[in-house]
Residue, then its C-alpha position, 0 to 999 in steps of 0.5 A: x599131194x595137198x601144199x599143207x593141210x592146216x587151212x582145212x582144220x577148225x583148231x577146236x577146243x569145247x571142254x568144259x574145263x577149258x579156262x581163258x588161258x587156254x583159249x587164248x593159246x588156242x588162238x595163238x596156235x591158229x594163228x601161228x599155224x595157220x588154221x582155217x578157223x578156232x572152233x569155242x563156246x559163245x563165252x569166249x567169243x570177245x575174248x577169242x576175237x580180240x586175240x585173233x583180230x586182224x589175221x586170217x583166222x576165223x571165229x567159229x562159235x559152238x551153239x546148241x551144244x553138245x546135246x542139241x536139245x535147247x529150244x530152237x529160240x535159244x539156239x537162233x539167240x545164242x547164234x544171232x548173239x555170236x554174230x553180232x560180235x563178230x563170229x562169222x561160222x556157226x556150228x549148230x547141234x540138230x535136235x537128234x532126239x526129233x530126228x531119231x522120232x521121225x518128227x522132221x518137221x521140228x528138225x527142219x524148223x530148228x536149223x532154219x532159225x538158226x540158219x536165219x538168226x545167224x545170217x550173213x554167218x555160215x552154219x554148220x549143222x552137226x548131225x552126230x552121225x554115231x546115233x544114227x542109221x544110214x536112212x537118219x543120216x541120208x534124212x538129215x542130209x536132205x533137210x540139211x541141204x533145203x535149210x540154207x546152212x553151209x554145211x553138214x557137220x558129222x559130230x560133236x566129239x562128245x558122245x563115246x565112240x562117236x566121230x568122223x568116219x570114211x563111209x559117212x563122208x562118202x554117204x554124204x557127199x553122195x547125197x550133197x554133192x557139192x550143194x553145200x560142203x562137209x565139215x568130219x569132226x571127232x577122232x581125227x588125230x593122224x595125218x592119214x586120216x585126215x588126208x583121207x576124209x579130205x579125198x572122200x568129200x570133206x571140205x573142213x576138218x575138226x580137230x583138238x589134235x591139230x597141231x600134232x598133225x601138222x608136227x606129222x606133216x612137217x615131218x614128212x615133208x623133211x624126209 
C-alpha cells in the first residue's frame, strides 16, 4: 500500500467563481497537505506564485480552457505567458471539435504550439474523454504521444457526467505505456477510486476534493 497519496494530486480549483481568497486557501491547503501541484487559471498566476514560493508546490496553469476551442496562437501565448511567470506544468485543452471531425492535422498543430510555447514546462493535453469513442480516445492518444507533451489528461470536469474513468486509464496506458504519463481528473472523490486509477496507470491525479480524501486517508491508517 502507497505511504500517502497526496503528492499524486493536483489540488485544483477553476470555478468561475473563485475569488483571490479562495486561491490563496487553495495554495495553503497544497502546502500543508503536501500535494503535487495547484491546478488555476492564468489569472492567478502571480498570485498563486507568490503564496507557494519556496516549497515543494508546483504551479499548474489551466490554458485553452474549459472548451479548447481557442485559436492555437491564443493557447501557445497564454501558456508561453504562464511560464515566463514561473508556472512550470500546463494543462492544455485539444481542440475536440477537430478531433470529433477527423481533422487531426489541426489537432497535431494545436498542441505542438503549445508544447513549444510552453517550453521547458510540461504539458498536460486534456482530451475529454466522456466526448469521445474509443477509436477518438485511441487517436488522440497517438497524436499525444508524437506531440512532445508530458501527459495526456482525461478531462476537464466541465462537461456533465464527464470525468476519470478505469477503462479510459487502462485504454491509455495500453497505447502509452510509459512514453509519456497519465493525469485522471473529474469525479474523483474517495480514496478507493483514486488508489484504483493510480494502480491502472495513472501517474497524477486531479482533484477539487483533495483534502477529503486524505481526511479518509488518515482515517484509515488510525484504524
Amino acid at each position: 500500500m502507497m505511504h500517502s497519496i497526496a503528492p499524486f494530486i493536483d489540488h485544483t480549483l477553476l470555478k468561475p467563481e473563485a475569488t483571490t481568497e479562495d486561491i490563496l486557501r487553495l495554495c495553503d491547503e497544497a502546502i500543508a497537505y503536501g500535494f503535487a501541484a495547484v491546478c488555476v487559471n492564468s489569472v492567478y498566476v502571480d498570485t498563486t506564485l507568490e503564496r507557494i514560493k519556496d516549497t515543494p508546490v508546483r504551479l499548474a496553469v489551466v490554458v485553452g480552457f474549459p472548451l479548447g476551442a481557442n485559436f492555437s496562437e491564443v493557447k501557445a501565448l497564454e501558456a508561453k505567458m504562464a511560464v515566463e511567470k514561473g508556472a512550470r506544468e500546463i494543462d492544455m485543452v485539444a481542440n475536440i471539435g477537430a478531433l470529433k471531425e477527423g481533422n487531426f492535422i489541426r489537432v497535431e498543430k494545436d498542441i505542438k504550439e503549445t508544447v513549444r510555447a510552453a517550453y521547458p514546462a510540461e504539458v498536460k493535453v486534456i482530451v475529454e474523454t466522456a466526448l469521445l469513442s474509443d477509436k477518438e480516445k485511441e487517436k488522440i492518444c497517438r497524436i499525444v504521444l508524437d506531440s512532445g507533451a508530458a501527459y495526456i489528461k482525461t478531462s476537464t470536469g466541465f462537461v456533465p457526467g464527464g470525468g476519470a474513468v478505469i477503462e479510459d486509464i487502462l485504454l491509455f496506458k495500453s497505447i502509452v505505456k510509459d512514453r509519456i504519463k497519465i493525469k485522471a481528473s473529474g469525479g474523483i472523490r474517495t480514496l478507493s477510486f483514486a488508489r484504483n486509477l493510480l494502480e491502472s496507470g495513472a501517474s497524477r491525479l486531479g482533484a477539487s476534493s483533495g483534502i477529503s480524501i486524505i481526511e479518509e486517508e488518515n482515517a484509515e491508517t488510525c484504524r
